[in-house]
PDB file with SEQRES, HELIX, SHEET and CRYST1 records, atoms N, CA, C and O in Angstrom:
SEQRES   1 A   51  UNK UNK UNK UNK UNK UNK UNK UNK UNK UNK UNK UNK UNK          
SEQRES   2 A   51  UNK UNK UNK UNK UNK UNK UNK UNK UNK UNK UNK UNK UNK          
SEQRES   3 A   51  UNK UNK UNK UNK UNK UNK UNK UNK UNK UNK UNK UNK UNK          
SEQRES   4 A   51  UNK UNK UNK UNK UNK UNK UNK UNK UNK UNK UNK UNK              
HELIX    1 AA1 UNK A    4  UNK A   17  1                                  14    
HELIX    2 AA2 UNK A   30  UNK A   44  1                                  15    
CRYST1    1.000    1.000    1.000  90.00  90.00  90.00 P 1           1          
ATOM      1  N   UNK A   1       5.005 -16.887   2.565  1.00  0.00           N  
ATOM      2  CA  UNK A   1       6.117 -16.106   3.053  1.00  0.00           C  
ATOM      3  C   UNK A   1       6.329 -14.851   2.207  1.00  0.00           C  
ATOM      4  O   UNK A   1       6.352 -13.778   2.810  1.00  0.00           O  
ATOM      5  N   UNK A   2       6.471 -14.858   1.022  1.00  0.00           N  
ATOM      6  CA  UNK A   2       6.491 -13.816   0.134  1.00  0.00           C  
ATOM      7  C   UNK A   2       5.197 -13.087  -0.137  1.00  0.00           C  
ATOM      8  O   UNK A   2       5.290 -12.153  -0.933  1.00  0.00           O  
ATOM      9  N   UNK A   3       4.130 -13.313   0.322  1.00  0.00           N  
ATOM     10  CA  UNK A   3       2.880 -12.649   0.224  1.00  0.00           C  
ATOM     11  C   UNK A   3       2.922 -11.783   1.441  1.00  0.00           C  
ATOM     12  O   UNK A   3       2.580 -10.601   1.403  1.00  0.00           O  
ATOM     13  N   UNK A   4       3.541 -12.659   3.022  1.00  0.00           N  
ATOM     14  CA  UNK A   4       3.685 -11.421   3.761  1.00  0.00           C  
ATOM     15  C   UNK A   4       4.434 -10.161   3.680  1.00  0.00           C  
ATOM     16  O   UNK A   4       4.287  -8.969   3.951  1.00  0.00           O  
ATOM     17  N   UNK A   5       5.312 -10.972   3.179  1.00  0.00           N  
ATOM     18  CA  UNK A   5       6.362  -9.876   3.134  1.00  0.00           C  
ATOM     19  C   UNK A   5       5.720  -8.506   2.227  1.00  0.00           C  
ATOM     20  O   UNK A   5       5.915  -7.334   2.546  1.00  0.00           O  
ATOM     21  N   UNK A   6       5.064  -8.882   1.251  1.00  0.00           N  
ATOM     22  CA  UNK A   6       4.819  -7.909   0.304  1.00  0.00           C  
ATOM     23  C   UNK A   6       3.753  -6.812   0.578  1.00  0.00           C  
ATOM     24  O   UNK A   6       3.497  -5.654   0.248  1.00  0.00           O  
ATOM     25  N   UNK A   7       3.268  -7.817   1.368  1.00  0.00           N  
ATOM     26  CA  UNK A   7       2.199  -7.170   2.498  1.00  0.00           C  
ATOM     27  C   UNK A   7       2.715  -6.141   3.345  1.00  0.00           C  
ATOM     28  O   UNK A   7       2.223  -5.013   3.355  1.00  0.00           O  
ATOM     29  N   UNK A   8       3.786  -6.516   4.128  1.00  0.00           N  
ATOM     30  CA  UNK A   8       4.555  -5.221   4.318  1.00  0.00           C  
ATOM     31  C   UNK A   8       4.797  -4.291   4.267  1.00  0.00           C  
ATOM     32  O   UNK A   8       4.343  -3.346   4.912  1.00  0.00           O  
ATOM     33  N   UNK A   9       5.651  -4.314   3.411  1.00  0.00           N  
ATOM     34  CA  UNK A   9       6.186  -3.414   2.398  1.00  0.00           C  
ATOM     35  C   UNK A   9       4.883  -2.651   1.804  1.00  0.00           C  
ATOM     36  O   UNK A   9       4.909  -1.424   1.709  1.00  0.00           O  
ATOM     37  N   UNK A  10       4.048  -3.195   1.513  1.00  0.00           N  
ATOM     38  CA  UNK A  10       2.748  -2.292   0.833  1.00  0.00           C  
ATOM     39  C   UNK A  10       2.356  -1.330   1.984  1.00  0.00           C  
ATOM     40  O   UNK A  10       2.489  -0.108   1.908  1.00  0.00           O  
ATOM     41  N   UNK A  11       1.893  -1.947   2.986  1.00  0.00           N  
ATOM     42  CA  UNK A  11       1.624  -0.950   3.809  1.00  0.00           C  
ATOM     43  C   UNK A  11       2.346   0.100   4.416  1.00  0.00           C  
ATOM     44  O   UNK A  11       1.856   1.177   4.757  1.00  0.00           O  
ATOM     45  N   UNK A  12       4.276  -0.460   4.622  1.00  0.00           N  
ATOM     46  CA  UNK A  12       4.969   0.748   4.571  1.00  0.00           C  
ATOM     47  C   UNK A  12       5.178   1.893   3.647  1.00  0.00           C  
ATOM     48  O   UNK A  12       5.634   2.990   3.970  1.00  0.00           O  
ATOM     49  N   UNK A  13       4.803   1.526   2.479  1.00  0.00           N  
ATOM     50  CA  UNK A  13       4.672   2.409   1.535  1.00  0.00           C  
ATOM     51  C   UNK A  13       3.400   3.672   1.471  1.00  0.00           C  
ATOM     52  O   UNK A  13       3.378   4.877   1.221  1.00  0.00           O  
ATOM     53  N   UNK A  14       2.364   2.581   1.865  1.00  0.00           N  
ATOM     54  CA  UNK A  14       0.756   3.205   2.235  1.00  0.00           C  
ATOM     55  C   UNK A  14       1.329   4.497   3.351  1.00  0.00           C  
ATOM     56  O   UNK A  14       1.306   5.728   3.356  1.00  0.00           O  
ATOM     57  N   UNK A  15       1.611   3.888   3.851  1.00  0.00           N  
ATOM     58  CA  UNK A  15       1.871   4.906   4.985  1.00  0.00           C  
ATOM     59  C   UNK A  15       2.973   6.065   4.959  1.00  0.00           C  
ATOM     60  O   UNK A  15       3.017   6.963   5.800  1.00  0.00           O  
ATOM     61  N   UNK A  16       3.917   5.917   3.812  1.00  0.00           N  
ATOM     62  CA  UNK A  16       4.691   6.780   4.111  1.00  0.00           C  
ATOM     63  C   UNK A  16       4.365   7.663   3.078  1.00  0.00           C  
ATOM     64  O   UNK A  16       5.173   8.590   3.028  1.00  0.00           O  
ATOM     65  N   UNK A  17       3.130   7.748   1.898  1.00  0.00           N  
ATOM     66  CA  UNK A  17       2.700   8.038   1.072  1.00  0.00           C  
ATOM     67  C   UNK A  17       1.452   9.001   1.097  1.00  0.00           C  
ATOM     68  O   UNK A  17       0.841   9.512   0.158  1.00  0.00           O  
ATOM     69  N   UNK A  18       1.220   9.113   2.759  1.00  0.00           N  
ATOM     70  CA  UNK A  18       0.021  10.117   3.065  1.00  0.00           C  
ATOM     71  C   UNK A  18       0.756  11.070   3.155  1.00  0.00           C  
ATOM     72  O   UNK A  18       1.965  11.251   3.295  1.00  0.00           O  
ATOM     73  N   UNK A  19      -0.633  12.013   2.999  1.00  0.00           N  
ATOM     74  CA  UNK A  19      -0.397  13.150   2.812  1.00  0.00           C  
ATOM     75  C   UNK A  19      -0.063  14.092   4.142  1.00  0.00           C  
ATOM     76  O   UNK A  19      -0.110  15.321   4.085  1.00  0.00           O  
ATOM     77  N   UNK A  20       0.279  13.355   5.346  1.00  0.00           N  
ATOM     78  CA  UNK A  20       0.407  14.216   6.242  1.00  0.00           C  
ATOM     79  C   UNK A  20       1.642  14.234   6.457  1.00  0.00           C  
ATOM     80  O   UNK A  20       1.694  14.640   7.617  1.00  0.00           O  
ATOM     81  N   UNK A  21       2.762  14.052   6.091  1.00  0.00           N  
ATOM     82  CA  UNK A  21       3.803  14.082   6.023  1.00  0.00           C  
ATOM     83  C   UNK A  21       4.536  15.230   5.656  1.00  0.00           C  
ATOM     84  O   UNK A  21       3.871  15.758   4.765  1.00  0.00           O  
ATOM     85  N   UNK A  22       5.485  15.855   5.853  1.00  0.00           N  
ATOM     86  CA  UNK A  22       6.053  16.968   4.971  1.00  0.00           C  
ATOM     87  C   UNK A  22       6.589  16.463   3.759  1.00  0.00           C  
ATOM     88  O   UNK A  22       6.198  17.018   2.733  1.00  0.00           O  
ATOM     89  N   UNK A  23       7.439  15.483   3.649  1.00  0.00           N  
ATOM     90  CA  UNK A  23       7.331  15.263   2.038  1.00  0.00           C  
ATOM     91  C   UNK A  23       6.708  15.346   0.807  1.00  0.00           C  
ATOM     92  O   UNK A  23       7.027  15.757  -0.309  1.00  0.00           O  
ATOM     93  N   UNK A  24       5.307  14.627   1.532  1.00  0.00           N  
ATOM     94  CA  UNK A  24       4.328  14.570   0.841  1.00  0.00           C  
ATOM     95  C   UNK A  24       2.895  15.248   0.938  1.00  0.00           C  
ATOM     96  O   UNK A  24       1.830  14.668   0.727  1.00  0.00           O  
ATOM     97  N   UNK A  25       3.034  16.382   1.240  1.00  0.00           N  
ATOM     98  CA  UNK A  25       2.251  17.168   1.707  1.00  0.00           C  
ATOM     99  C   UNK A  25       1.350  18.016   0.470  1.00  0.00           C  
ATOM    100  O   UNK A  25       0.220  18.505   0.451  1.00  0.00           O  
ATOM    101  N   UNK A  26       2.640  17.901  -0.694  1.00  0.00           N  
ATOM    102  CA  UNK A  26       2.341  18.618  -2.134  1.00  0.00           C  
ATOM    103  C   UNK A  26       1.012  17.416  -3.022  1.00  0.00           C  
ATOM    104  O   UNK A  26      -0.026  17.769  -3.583  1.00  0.00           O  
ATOM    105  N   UNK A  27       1.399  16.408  -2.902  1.00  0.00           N  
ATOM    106  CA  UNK A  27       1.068  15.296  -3.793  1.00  0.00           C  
ATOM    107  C   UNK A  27      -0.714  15.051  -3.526  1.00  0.00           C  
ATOM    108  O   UNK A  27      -1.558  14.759  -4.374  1.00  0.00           O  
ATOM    109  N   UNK A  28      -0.854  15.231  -2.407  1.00  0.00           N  
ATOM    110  CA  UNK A  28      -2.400  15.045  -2.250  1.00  0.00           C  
ATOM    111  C   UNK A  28      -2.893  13.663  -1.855  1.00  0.00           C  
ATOM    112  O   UNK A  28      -2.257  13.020  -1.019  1.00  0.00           O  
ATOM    113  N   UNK A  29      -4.330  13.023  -2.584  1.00  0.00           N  
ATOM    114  CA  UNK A  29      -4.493  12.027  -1.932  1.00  0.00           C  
ATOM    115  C   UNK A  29      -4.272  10.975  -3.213  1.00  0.00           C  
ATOM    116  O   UNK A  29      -5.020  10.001  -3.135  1.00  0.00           O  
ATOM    117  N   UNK A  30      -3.340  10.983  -4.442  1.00  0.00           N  
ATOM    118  CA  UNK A  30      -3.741  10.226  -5.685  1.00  0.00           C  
ATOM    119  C   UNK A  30      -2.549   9.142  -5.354  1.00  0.00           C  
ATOM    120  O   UNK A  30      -2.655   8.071  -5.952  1.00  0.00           O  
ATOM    121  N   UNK A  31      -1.398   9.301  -4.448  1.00  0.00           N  
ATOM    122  CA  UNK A  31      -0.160   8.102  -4.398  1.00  0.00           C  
ATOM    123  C   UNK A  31      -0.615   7.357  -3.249  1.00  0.00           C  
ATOM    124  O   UNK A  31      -0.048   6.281  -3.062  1.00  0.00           O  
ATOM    125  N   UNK A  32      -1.848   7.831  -2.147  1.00  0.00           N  
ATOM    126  CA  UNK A  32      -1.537   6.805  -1.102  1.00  0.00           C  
ATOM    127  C   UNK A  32      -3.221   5.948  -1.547  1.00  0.00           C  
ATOM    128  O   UNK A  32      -3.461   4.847  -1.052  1.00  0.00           O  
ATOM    129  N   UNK A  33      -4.441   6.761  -2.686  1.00  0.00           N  
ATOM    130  CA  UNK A  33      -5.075   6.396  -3.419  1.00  0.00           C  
ATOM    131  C   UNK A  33      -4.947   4.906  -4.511  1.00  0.00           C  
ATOM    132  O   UNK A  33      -5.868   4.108  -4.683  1.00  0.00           O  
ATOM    133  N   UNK A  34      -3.721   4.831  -5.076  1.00  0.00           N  
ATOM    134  CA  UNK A  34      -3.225   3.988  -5.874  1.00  0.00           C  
ATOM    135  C   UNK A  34      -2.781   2.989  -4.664  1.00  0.00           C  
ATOM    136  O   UNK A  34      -3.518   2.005  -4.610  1.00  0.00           O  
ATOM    137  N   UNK A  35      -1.945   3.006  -3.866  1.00  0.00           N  
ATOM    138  CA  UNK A  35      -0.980   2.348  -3.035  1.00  0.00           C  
ATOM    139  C   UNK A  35      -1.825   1.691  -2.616  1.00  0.00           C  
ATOM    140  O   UNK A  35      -1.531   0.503  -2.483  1.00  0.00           O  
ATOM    141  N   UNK A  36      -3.216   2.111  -2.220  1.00  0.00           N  
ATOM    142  CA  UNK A  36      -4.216   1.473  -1.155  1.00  0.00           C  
ATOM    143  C   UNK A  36      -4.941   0.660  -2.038  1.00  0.00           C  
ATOM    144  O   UNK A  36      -5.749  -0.101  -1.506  1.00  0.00           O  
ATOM    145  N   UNK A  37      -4.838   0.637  -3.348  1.00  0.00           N  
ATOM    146  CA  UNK A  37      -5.775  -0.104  -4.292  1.00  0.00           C  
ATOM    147  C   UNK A  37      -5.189  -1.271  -4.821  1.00  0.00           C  
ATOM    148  O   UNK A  37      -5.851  -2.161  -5.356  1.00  0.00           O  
ATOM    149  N   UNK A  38      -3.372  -1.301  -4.622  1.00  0.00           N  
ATOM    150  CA  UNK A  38      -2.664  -2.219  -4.649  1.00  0.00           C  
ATOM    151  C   UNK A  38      -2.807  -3.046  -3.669  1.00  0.00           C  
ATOM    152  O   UNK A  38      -2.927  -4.260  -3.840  1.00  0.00           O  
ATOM    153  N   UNK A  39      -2.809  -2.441  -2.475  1.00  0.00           N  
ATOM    154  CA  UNK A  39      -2.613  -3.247  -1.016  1.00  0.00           C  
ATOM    155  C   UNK A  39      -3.822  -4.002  -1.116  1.00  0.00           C  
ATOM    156  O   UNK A  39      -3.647  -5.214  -0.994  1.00  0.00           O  
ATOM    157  N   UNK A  40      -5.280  -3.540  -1.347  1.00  0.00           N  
ATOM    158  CA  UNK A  40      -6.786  -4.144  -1.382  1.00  0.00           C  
ATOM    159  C   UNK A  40      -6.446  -5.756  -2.359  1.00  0.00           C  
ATOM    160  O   UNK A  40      -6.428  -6.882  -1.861  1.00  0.00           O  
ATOM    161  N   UNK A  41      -6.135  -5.301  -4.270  1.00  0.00           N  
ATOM    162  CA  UNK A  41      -5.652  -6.495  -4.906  1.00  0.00           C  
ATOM    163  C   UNK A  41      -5.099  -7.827  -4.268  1.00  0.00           C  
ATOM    164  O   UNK A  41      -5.483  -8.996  -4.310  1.00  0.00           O  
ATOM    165  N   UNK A  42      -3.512  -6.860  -3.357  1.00  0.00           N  
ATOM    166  CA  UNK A  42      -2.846  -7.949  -2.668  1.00  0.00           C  
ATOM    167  C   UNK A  42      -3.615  -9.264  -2.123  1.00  0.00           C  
ATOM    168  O   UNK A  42      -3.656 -10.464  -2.393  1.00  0.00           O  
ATOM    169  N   UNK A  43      -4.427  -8.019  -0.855  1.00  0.00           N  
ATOM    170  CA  UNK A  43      -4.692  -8.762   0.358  1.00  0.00           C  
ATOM    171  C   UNK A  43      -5.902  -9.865  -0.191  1.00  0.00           C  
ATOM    172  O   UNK A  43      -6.075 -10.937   0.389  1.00  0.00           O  
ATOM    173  N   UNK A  44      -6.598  -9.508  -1.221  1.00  0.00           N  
ATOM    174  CA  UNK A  44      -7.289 -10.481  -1.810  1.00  0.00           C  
ATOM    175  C   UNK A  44      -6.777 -11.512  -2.412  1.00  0.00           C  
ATOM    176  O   UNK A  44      -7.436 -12.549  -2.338  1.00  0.00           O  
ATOM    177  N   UNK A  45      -5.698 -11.538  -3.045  1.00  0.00           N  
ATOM    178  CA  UNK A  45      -4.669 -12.520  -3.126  1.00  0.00           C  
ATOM    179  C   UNK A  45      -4.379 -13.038  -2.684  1.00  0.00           C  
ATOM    180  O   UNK A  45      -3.903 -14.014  -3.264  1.00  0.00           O  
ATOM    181  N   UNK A  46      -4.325 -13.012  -1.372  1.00  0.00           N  
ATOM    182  CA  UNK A  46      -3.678 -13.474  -0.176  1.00  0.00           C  
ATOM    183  C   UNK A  46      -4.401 -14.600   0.246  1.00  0.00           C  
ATOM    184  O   UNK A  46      -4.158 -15.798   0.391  1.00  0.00           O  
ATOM    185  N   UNK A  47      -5.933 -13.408   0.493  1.00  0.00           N  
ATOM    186  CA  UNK A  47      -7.140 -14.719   0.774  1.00  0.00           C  
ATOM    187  C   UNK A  47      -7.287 -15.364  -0.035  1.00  0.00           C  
ATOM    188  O   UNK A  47      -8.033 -16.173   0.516  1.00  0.00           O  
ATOM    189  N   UNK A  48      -7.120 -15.888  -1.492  1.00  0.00           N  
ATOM    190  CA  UNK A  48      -7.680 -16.693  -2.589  1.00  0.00           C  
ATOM    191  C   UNK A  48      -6.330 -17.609  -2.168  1.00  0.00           C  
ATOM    192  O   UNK A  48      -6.714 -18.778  -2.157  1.00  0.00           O  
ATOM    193  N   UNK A  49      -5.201 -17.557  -1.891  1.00  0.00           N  
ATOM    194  CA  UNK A  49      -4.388 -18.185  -1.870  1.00  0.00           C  
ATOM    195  C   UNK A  49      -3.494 -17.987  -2.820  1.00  0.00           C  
ATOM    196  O   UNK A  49      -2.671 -18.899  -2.744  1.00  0.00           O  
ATOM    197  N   UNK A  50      -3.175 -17.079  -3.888  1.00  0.00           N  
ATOM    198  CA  UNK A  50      -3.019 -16.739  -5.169  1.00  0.00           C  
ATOM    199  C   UNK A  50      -1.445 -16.805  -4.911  1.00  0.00           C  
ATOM    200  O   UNK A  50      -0.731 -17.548  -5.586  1.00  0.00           O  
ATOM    201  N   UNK A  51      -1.004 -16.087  -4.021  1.00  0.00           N  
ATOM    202  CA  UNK A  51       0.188 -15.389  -3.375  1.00  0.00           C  
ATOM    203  C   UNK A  51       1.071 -16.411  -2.951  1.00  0.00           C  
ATOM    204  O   UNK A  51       2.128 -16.120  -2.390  1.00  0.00           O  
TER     205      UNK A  51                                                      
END                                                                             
């Protein structure tokens, strides 16, 4: 339950963290770079059962 959830949330973040956004238009590709390397960790977590 808490692994989905986090799952979530990661990917809402992933996503609101590209660069095509006007917010984030300055930042480039290094926050949705990191975000996506978290989400990868997660989801492997997920599968090991870790989570």
């Amino acid at each position: 339950m808490l692994g989905t959830i986090l799952l979530i949330v990661l990917i809402l973040i992933l996503i609101g963290a590209l660069p095509t956004w006007p917010h984030s238009s300055g930042w480039g590709y290094y926050p949705s770079g990191g975000i996506g390397l978290v989400l990868i960790i997660v989801v492997i977590l997920l599968l090991m059962g870790r989570i």
